[in-house]
Each structure stands twice: as structure tokens, then as C-alpha cells.
C-alpha positions as CSV (number, residue, x, y, z in Angstrom):
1,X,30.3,3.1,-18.9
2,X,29.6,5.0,-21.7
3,X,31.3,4.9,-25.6
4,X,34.2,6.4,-25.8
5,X,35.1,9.8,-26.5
6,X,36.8,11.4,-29.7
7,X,40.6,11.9,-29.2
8,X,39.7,15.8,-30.3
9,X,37.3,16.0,-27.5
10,X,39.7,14.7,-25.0
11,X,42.7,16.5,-25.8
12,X,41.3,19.3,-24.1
13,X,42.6,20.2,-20.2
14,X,40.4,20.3,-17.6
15,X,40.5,21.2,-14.2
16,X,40.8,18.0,-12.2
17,X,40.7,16.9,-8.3
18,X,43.9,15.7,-7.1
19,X,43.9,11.9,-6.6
20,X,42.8,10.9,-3.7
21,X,45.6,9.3,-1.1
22,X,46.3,5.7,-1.0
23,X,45.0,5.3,2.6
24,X,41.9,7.2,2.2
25,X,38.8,4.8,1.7
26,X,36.4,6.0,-1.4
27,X,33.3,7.1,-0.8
28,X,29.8,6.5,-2.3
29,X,26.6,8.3,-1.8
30,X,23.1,6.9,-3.1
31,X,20.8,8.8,-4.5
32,X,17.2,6.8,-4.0
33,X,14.0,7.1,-1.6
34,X,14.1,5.1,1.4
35,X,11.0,3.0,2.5
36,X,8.1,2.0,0.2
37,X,8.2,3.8,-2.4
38,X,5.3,3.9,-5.9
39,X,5.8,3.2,-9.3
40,X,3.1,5.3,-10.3
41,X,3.3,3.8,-14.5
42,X,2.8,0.5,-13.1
43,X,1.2,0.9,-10.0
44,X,3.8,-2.0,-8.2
45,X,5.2,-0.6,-4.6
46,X,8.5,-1.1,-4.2
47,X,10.8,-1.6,-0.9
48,X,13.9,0.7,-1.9
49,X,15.9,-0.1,1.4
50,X,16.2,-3.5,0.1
51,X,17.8,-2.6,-3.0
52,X,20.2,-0.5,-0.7
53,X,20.6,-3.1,2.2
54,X,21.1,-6.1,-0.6
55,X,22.5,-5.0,-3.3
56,X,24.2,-1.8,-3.1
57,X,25.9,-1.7,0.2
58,X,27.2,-5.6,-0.6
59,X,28.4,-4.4,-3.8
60,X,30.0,-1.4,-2.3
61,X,31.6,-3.6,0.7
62,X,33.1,-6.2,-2.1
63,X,35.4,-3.2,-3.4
64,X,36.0,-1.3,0.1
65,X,33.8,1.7,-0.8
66,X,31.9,3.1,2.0
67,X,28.7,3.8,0.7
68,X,25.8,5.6,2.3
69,X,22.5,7.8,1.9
70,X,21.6,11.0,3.3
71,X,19.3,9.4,5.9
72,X,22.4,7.6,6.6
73,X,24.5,10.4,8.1
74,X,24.3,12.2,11.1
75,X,22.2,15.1,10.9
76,X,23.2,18.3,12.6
77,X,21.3,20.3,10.5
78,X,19.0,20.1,7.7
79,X,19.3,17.2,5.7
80,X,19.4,19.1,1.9
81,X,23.3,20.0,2.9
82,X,23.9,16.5,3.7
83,X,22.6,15.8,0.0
84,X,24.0,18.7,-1.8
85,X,27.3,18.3,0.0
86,X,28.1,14.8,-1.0
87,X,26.8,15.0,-4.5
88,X,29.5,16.8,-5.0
89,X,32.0,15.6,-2.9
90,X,31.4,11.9,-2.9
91,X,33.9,9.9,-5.1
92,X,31.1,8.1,-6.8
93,X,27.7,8.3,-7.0
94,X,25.0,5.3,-7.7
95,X,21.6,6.8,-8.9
96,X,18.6,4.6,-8.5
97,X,15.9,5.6,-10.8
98,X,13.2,3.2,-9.9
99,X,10.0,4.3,-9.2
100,X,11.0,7.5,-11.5
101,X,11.3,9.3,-7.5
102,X,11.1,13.3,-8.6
103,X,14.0,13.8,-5.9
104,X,16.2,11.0,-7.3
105,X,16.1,12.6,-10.9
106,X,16.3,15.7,-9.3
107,X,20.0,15.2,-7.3
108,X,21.0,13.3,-10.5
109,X,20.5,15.9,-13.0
110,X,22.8,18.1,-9.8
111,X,25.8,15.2,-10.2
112,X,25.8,15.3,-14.0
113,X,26.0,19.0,-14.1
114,X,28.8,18.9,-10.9
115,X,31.0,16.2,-12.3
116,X,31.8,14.6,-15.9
117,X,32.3,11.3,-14.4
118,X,31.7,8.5,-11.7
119,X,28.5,8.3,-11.8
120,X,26.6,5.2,-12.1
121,X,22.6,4.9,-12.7
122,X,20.6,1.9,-11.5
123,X,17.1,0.8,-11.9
124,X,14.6,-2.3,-11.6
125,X,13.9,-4.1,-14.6
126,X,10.1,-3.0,-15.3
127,X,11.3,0.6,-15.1
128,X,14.2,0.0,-18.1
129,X,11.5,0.4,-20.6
130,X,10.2,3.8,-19.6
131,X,13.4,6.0,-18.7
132,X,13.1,9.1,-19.7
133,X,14.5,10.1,-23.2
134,X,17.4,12.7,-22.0
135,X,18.5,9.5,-20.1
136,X,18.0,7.1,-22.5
137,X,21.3,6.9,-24.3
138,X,22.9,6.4,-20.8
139,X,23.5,2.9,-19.3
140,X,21.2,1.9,-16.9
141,X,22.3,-1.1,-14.7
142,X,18.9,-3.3,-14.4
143,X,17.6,-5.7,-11.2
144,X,15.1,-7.4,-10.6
145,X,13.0,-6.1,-7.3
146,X,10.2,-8.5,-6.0
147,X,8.3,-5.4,-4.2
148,X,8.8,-6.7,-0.8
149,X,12.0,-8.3,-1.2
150,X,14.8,-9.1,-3.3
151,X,15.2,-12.7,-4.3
152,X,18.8,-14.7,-3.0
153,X,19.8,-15.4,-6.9
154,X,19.1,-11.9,-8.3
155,X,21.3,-10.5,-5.2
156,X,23.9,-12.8,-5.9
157,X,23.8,-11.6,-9.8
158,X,23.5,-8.2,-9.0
159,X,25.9,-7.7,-6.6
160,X,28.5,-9.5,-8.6
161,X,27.5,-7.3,-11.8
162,X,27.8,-3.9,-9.8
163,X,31.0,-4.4,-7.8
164,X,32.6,-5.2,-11.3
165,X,31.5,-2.2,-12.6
166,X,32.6,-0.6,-9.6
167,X,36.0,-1.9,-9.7
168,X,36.2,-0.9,-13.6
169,X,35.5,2.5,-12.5
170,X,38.2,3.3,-9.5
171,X,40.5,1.2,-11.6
172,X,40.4,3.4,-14.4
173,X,39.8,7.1,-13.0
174,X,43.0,6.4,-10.4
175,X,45.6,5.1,-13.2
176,X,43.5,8.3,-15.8
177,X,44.5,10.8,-12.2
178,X,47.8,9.1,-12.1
179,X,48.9,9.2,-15.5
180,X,47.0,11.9,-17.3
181,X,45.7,14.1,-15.3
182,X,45.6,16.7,-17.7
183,X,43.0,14.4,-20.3
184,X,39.3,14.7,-20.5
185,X,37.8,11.5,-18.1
186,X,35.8,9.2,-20.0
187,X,32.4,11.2,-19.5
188,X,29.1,9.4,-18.0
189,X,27.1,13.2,-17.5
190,X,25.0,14.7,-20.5
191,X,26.4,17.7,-19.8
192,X,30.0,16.9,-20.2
193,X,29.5,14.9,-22.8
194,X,27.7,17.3,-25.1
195,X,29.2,20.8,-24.0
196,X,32.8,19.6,-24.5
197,X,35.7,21.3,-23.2
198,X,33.5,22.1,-20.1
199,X,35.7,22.8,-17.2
200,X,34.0,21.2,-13.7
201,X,32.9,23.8,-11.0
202,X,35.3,24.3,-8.3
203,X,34.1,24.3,-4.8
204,X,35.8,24.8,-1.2
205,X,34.0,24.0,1.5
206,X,33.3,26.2,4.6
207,X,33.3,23.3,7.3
208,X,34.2,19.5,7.2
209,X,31.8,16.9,6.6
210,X,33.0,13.6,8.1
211,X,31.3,10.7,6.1
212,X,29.4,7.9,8.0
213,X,31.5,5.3,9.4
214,X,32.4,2.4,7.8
215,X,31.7,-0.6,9.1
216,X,32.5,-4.2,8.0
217,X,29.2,-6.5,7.4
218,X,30.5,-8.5,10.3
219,X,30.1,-5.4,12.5
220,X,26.7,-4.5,11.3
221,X,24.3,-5.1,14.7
222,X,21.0,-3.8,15.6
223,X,21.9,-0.3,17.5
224,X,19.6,1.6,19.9
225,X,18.9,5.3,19.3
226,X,20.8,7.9,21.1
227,X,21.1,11.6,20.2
228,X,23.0,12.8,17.5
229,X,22.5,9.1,15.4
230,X,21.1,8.6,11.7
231,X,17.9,9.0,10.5
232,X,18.1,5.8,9.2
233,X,19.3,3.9,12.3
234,X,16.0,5.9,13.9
235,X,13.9,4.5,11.6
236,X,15.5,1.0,11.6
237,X,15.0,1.0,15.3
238,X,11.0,1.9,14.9
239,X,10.8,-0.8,12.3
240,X,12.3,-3.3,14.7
241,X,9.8,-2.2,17.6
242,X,6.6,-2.3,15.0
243,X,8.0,-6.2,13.8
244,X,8.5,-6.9,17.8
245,X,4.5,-5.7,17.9
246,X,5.9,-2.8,20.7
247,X,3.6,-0.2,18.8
248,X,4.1,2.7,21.7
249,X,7.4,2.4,21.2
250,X,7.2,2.1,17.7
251,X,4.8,5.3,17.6
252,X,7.8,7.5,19.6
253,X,10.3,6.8,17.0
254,X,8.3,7.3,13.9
255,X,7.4,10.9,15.8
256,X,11.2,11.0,16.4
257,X,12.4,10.5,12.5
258,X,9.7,12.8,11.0
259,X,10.8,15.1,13.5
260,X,14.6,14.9,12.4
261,X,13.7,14.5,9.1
262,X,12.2,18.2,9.1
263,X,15.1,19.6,11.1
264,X,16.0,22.9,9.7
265,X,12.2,22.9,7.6
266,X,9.7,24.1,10.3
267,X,7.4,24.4,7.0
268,X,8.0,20.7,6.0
269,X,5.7,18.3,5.6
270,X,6.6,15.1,6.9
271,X,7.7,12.2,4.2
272,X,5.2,10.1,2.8
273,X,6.6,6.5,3.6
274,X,7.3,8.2,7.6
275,X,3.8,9.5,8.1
276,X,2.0,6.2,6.5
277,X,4.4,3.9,9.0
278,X,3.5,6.4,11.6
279,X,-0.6,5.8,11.5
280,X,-0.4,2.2,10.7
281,X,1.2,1.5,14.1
282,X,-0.9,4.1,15.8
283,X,-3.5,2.5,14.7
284,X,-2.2,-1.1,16.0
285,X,-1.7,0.6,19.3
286,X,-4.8,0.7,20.1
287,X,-5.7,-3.3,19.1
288,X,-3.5,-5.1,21.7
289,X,-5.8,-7.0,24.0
290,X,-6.0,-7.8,27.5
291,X,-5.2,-11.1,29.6
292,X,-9.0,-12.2,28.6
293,X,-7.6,-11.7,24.7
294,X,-9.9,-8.6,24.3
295,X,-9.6,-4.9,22.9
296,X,-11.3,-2.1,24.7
297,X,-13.4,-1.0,22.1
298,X,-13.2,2.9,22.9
299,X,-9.5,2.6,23.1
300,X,-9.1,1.3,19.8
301,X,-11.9,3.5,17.9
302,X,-10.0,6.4,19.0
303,X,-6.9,5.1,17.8
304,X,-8.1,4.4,14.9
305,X,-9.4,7.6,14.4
306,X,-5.5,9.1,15.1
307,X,-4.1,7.4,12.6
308,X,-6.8,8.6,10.2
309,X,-5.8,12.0,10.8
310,X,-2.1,11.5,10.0
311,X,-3.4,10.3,6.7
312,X,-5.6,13.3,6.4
313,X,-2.8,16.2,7.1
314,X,-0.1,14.1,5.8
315,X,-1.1,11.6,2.9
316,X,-4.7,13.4,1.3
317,X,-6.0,9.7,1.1
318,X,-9.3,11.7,-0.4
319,X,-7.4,12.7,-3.7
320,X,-4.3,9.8,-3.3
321,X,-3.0,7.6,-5.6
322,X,-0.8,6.5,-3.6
323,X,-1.6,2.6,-3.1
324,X,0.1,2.4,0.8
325,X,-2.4,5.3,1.8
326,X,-5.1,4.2,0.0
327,X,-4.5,0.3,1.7
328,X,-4.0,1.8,4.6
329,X,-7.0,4.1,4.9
330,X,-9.1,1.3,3.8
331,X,-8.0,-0.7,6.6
332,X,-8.6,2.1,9.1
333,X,-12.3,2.7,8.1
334,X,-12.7,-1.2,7.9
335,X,-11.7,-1.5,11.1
336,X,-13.8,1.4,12.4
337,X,-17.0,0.3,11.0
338,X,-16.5,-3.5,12.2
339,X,-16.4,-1.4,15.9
340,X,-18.8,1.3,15.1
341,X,-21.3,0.0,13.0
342,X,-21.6,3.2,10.7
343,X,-21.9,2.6,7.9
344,X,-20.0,6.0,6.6
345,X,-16.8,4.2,7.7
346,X,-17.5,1.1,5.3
347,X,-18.1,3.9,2.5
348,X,-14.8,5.1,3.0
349,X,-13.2,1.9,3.0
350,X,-14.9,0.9,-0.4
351,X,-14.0,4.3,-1.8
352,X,-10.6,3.9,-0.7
353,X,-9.7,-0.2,-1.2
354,X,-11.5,0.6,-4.9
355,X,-8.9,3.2,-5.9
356,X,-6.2,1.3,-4.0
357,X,-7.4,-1.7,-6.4
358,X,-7.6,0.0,-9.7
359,X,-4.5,2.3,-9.5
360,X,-2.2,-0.8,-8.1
361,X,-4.1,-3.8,-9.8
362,X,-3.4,-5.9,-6.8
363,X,-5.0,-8.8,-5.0
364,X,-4.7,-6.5,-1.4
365,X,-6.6,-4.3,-2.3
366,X,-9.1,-6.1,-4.6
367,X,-10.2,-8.4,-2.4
368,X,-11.0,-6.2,0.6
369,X,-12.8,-4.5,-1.0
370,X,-14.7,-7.0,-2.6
371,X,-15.7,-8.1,1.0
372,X,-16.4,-4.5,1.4
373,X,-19.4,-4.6,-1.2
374,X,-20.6,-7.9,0.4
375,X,-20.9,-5.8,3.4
376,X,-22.8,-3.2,2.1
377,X,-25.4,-5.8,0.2
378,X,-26.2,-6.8,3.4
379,X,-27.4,-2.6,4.4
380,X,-29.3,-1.7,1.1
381,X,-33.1,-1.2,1.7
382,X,-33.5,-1.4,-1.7
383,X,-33.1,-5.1,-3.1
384,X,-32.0,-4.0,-6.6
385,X,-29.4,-2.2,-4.9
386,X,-28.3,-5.2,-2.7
387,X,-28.1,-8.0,-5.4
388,X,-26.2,-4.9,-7.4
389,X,-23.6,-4.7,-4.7
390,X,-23.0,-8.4,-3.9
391,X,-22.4,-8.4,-7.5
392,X,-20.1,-5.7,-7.8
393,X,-18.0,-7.7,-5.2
394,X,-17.8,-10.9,-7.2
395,X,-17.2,-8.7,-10.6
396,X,-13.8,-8.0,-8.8
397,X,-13.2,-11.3,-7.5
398,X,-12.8,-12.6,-10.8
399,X,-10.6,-10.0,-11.5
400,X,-8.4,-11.0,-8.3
401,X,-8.5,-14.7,-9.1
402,X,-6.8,-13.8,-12.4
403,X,-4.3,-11.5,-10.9
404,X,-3.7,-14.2,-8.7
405,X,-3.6,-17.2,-11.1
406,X,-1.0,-15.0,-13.3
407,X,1.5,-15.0,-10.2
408,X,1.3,-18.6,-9.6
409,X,1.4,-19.9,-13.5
410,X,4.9,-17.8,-12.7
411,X,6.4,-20.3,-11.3
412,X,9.9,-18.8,-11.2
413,X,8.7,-15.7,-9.6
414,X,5.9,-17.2,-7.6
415,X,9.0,-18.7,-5.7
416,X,10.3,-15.9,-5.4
417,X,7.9,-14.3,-3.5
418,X,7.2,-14.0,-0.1
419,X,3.8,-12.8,0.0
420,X,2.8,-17.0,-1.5
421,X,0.8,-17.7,1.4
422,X,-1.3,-14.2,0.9
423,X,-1.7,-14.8,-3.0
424,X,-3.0,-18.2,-2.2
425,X,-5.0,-16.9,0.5
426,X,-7.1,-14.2,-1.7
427,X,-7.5,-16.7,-4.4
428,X,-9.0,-19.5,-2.4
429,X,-11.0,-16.6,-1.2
430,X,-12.2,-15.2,-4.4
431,X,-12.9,-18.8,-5.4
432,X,-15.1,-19.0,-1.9
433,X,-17.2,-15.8,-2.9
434,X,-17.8,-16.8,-6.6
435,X,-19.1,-20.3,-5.4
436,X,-16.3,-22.3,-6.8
437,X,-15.4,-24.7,-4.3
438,X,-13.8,-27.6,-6.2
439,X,-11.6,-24.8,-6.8
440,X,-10.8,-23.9,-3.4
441,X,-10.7,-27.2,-1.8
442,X,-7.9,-28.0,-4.2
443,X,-5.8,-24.9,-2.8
444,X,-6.2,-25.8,0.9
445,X,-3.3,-28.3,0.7
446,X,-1.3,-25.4,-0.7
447,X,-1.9,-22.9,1.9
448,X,-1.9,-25.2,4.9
449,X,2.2,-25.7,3.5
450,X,3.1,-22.4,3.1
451,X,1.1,-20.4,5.3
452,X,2.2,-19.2,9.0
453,X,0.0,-20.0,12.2
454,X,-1.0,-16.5,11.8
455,X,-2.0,-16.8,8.3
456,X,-3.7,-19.6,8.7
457,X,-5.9,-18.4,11.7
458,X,-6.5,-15.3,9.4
459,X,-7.5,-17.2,6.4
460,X,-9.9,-19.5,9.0
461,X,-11.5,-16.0,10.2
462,X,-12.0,-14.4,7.0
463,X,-13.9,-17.7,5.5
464,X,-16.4,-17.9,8.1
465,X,-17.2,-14.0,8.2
466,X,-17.6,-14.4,4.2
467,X,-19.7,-17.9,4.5
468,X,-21.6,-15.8,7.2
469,X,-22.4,-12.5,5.0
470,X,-23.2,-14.9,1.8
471,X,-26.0,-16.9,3.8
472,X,-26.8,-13.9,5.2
473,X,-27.4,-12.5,1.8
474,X,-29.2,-15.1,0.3
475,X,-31.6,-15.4,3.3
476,X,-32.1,-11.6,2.8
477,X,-32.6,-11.0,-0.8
478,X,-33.2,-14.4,-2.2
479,X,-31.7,-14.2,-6.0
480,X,-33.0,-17.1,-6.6
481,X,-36.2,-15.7,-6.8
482,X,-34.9,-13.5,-9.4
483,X,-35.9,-13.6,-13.4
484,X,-32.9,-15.2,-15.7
485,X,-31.6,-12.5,-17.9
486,X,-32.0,-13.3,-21.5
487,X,-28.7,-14.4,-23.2
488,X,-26.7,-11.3,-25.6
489,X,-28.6,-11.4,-28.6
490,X,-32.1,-12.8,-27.8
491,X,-35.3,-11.8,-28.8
492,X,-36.2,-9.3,-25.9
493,X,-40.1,-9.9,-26.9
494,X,-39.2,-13.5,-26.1
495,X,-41.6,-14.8,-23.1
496,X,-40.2,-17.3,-20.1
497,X,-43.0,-19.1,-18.8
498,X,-40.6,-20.8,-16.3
499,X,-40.8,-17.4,-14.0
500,X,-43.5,-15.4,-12.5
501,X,-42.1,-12.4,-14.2
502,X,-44.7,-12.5,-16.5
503,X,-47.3,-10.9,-14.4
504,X,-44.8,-9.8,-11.5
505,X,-41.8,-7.0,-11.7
506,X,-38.5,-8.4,-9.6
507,X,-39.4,-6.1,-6.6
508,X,-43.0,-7.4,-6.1
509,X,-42.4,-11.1,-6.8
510,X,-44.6,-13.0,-4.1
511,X,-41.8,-13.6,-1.6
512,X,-43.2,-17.4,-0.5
513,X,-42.8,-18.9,-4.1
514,X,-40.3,-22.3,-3.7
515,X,-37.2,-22.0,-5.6
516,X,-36.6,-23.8,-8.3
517,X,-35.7,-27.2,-8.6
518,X,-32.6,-28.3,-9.7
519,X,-34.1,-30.0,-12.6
520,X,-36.4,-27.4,-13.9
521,X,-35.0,-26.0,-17.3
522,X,-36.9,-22.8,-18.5
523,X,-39.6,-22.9,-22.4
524,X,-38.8,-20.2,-24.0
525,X,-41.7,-19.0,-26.7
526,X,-41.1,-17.2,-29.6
527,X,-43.7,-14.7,-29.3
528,X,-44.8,-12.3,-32.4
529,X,-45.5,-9.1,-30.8
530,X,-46.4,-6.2,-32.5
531,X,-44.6,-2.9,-31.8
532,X,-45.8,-0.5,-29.8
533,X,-48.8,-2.1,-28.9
534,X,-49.9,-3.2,-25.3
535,X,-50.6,-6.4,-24.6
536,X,-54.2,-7.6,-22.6
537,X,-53.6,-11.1,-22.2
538,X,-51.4,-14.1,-23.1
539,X,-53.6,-17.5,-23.9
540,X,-51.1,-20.3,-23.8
541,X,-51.3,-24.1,-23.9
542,X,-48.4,-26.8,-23.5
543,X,-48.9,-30.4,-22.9
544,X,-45.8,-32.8,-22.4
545,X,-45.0,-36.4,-23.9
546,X,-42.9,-38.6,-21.9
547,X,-41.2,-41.6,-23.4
């Protein structure tokens, strides 16, 4: 794992474990966060039970390790001795630093200073480049995470990759404990490595701990939750219910996981991923509609506003940067002022999808809000302020279409993904709001291959509300009627005849005058005005020849 060691520095004894018996299967415990977790350097969210559920625990299986987290174990009391107990006694320990998770570096730095050896470090490509420097020297095993999802290929590689280095490992520290017991293992921990001679602290426990058990992938079925089971197999069951649209149910066992995830801690706050999963199904609870396909209203505005307050006491969606709290807020107040009308709730949202947006750089985020500023064109009294929001809105567009555009000219990892119907979706949207329908029309075919009945309904929705909202705009505000700017660089004492700015401001243009034709092209005069002088009146003639 790491270079080897100078013969001087392991001639020296140290205290070492016994070898484990024959019989006895190895164990591994994973350091990582659990659920969605933020890269906060890049701003990418990424699933971390998917590196677990497809990549480590396959990699584990292929070499008979049982391999587990602490949300994995059964919890009869607070879960920091779960952690701190099999840090130390766990056989091996795999240390995933992506996302560069506080907690994760944390346990790690408890490993390296508990054992001088099997201990493996993990992390997605992106991060490889921004380790920290004390870890730098170390090898860092690399994957590739897709945010959502892992793709088939990069499990494939990296399962193969790690169960090899797995294998290399057990092989070599049970012939070292067999053979030479009494030399220095090969040392993987900073602190071994540099304070040599360091003899490993000894530690007898005051109760047994009996690890998770193992079971075969063949084994591995959906369980129900009954008392005294994982943290993990309650969440998995809540996930299950919120995917199966059974939000009550789903709403329970959220409650139920923060609860057991603060057993011991009647001070702690609940975790982040819990209490965001927690208000986005509350929050769903209250949209399921009756046999006439309706929501009650009132039932839903207060749901709405329950989920909100989990964010509040939980997630500070106010000061966040957190791009799940932030999406998630902006949904909630999106929601509320579609049922509500105020428009304090469609503040929020902007103030919240904008954030989202700028921290995250994603197309989520981007173009809700973008719809967002549409919607508050449409409540300006002022028209400057209207034609400045509607304009805001398509400013970010363009900025979604080229996040967008990037992730398809990938075509590799545009296949990869499997948010495609959703990227194409935004784009064909951001095309619709900047008035580029060639554009759009020619990703319809697209969508209507890759996109889900629900998708597709969705996508239909959101074009007519965002048709609706531009006609409503331009019946509104008219920016047609509106002065051309002059290009960068003109001649500001330049004079366009073409416009009835001459003699009327923007705000008091007469509000009857025709647009323009499509023909019309604009004469611009050169006019030589002196400086600080004001002018009485302009005398102008122009006749036009015709061929």
C-alpha cells in the first residue's frame, strides 16, 4: 500500500495482536457518511450509500470480509461506541474521503493513531486532486461517482481493483502474523510511519460487541423494521416507503431513524441528510389527491409549512450552503406560493434556488429559479423593475443551457447518467424561455426517447405555465416598445430617430404606438453635440431614393 520500510526501521518488536483463527471471518468497518452527502469545493452532491452498496460491500463479499458501517449495527446505545469500538477492533478499515466529510477525517486520523496498518483510504476521482497535504503521500484508491448513481463499468473496475487490494492485504498481514510476528508491519498510518519504533495501544474491552451479520448477496432481501434492527435497515425501509409514494409511512420512519440516531445524545441535533429526507416527504404528504385527482389545499399548505420548519431547526436554509436544503426549501416556498399567492413565499424560493444555483452550479436549481424571476416580472408595479426581472431569468438560462450542453457533448458520461431525461428537459426549457425554438424542437425527439410518462407529463406542464407567464409578460410590459440600447462603444450623443425616445423616457412612452415592423431597421445620426449644453430642439430632414 505504501513504500516499503527501511530494514532498520522494522527490526524493531512491537506489540502485535495474535492472528486471528482460521474459522473466524475478518471484519471491515467503513468509515463514510451515509445518504447525500456535499462536496462543498465543487459543489457536486454525492449519494455515498452507493459507493458502499456497489462497490465496497461487493468488493468486501469477493474476499469473504464482512464489512459494515456504524449505521449498520445494532444500536443499544449511542452510536459514537459503535464507531470508536470497531475502529479499533475491526480487522481492516476502508476510509472514504469524498466529500472531505469532517467525521470521516475525523475517525481516520483515530485508526492511524490506533493501528500501524490495514487501513485502506478511498475517494472519488474529482476529490484526488484536493486531499489534504498530511494525506497526500498516502495512496488514495480513486472511483468515479456519477452523484446519483454509480455507472455498471466503473463498479465492475472498481470492485475488481479493491478486492485485489484487499486480498494483497489479508494475504500479507496473516503469513507477516504467522511468520514474523515479532517485525514491524508494512505501515499505512502517518503516525507509525514517522514515529518509528511506536508500540500500538493495547486495549481490553469491558463487554463484547458482536459484529453485524454476514449475509451472502443472495440473502440480501428487503427487511421490515422491528426493534432492536440497524439504523440503516430503518432508513432503507423509509426510503422504500418514500419510492412506493406511502409518505405517512415514510414520515414515521424518518422520525424513527433520527430518533435512534440520537440515542444516548438527548442534546443532538438530528443528521443533516435524515432531517432533509424527513421534510421532503412531509411535505409530499400533504400533495396526494383525492378520487377527483385533487389536493385539499389547506391540507397541503400546512404541510408544506411542517416541512419548512424541519429545515428551519434542523438545516438553517437562511445561512445554508448546503445545495439539498437549499433545493429543497426552494421547492417548499414554490409550492406555497403557487397555493397561497404571497408573494413572500416566491421571495424565498428565489432567494433560496439562487444560492442553491450558484453554490452547486447545477441545472436544478438554475432553472427553477429562473422560472422563479419570470414569476416575479409578472408582480412588479414598476415596469423597469419587471423587464429587469424577466431578464435576470433568461441571464441564467443561458447559463443553464451551457451547463447543460457541457453534459451532453460528454457523451461517455451523459450515458452514464440517469438524470438524461432531466438534463434534456431544463435545456429544451431554457431554449423555450430564451426564444430559441429551432433549438428546442430539435430536442423533443430526444426527450420523448428517454423521458418517463412522468417526465414527460412534467415537461408538458412546465411548457405551457412558462408559454403562459411569457405572453403574459409581453401583454403586460410590452418590450417591444422599449428603446434599443446602443451597441459597447457607440457614441452615447448618437440620436435614433427610429424610436420615440427622443422626446419620451421608457416609462412614459405612449402605450398605443404599433410595434415595429419586421422590416424597419433603425438611422442612426451622428450628432455633434456640445458638452454640457442643453439642447432646445432637433431640426432634421431625410428623404429616401428607391431604385
Amino acid at each position: 500500500m505504501n513504500k516499503a520500510r527501511t530494514k532498520s526501521a522494522s527490526a524493531a518488536p512491537v506489540a502485535t495482536q495474535p492472528s486471528p483463527p482460521p474459522d473466524r471471518q475478518l471484519t471491515c468497518f467503513v468509515v463514510t457518511g451515509f445518504g447525500n452527502k456535499t462536496d462543498y469545493s465543487t459543489g457536486r452532491v454525492l449519494n455515498l450509500d452507493k459507493t458502499y452498496e456497489q462497490l465496497v460491500r461487493p468488493a468486501c463479499d469477493k474476499v469473504n470480509v464482512n464489512c459494515f458501517r456504524a449505521i449498520d449495527a445494532n444500536l443499544t446505545g449511542s452510536i459514537d461506541s459503535i464507531m470508536y469500538r470497531w475502529i479499533y477492533h475491526a480487522d481492516i478499515v476502508i476510509a472514504d474521503l469524498s466529500t472531505l466529510n469532517a467525521n470521516v477525517f475525523y475517525e481516520l486520523g483515530v485508526r492511524h493513531a490506533q493501528k500501524p496498518n490495514t487501513t485502506v483510504i478511498i475517494a472519488e476521482s474529482v476529490l484526488i486532486q484536493r486531499i489534504p497535504f498530511d494525506l497526500s503521500s498516502f495512496v488514495v484508491h480513486k472511483y468515479e461517482h456519477g452523484g446519483d448513481s454509480i455507472s455498471a463499468p466503473e463498479q465492475e473496475r472498481f470492485v475488481a481493483h479493491l478486492s485485489e487490494v484487499l486480498a494483497k492485504l489479508i494475504a500479507i498481514e496473516q503469513r507477516r502474523l504467522q511468520t514474523t510476528p515479532q517485525v514491524l508491519a508494512e505501515s499505512d498510518s502517518p503516525v507509525f510511519k514517522h514515529l518509528t519504533g511506536m508500540t500500538p495501544p493495547s486495549y481490553t474491552a469491558q463487554s463484547y460487541v458482536e459484529p453485524p451479520a454476514y449475509l451472502a448477496p443472495a440473502e440480501r432481501l428487503p427487511v421490515g423494521v422491528a426493534p432492536g434492527l440497524s439504523l440503516a435497515s430503518i432508513i432503507d425501509a423509509a426510503e422504500a416507503a418514500k419510492q412506493g409514494k406511502r409518505f405517512g409511512e415514510a414520515i414515521k420512519l424518518f422520525q424513527q431513524a433520527i430518533r435512534q440516531q440520537a440515542q444516548g445524545k438527548p442534546d443532538s441535533k438530528p443528521d443533516l441528510f435524515l432531517s432533509q429526507r424527513l421534510a421532503l416527504v412531509t411535505y409530499k404528504n400533504g400533495e396526494q389527491k383525492n378520487a377527483q385527482g385533487e389536493i385539499d389545499k389547506p391540507v397541503a399548505i400546512a404541510a408544506l409549512l411542517e416541512a419548512e420548519e424541519i429545515l428551519a431547526a434542523n438545516c438553517e436554509p437562511k445561512i445554508s450552503t448546503c445545495p439539498e436544503t437549499l433545493g429543497l426549501s426552494g421547492a417548499i416556498n414554490k409550492r406555497l406560493f403557487e397555493l397561497s399567492g404571497d408573494a413572500t413565499y416566491l421571495n424565498r424560493a428565489i432567494h433560496a434556488y439562487e444560492r442553491g444555483f450558484y453554490v452547486k452550479q447545477d441545472y436544478y436549481n438554475g432553472i427553477n429559479v429562473a422560472y422563479m424571476y419570470n414569476q416575479r416580472a409578472l408582480l412588479q408595479d414598476q415596469r423597469f423593475d419587471a423587464i429587469v426581472s424577466f431578464g435576470h431569468a433568461n441571464l441564467i438560462r443561458r447559463l443553464v443551457a451551457d451547463i447543460c450542453e457541457q453534459l451532453i457533448a460528454d457523451e461517455a458520461g451523459f450515458a452514464r447518467r440517469g438524470d438524461q431525461e432531466w438534463v434534456l428537459m431544463s435545456l429544451a426549457e431554457a431554449y423555450q424561455g430564451l426564444g430559441q425554438t429551432d433549438d428546442g424542437a430539435r430536442l423533443e425527439a430526444k426527450i420523448d426517447r428517454v423521458a418517463s410518462d412522468f417526465g414527460k407529463h412534467t415537461y408538458g406542464e412546465q411548457k405551457a405555465k412558462l408559454a403562459h407567464l411569457i405572453d403574459q409578460f409581453r401583454q403586460k410590459v410590452r418590450p417591444e416598445d422599449l428603446s434599443p440600447q446602443p451597441a459597447v462603444g457607440a457614441d452615447p450623443s448618437a440620436v435614433d430617430v427610429s424610436d420615440a425616445a427622443a422626446t419620451h423616457s421608457p416609462a412614459t412612452a405612449p402605450p398605443n404606438r404599433a410595434a415595429p415592423s419586421a422590416g424597419r431597421r433603425p438611422i442612426t445620426i451622428d450628432a455633434d453635440i456640445s458638452p454640457g449644453k442643453q439642447i432646445r430642439s432637433i431640426e432634421l430632414t431625410c428623404k429616401i431614393d428607391y431604385f
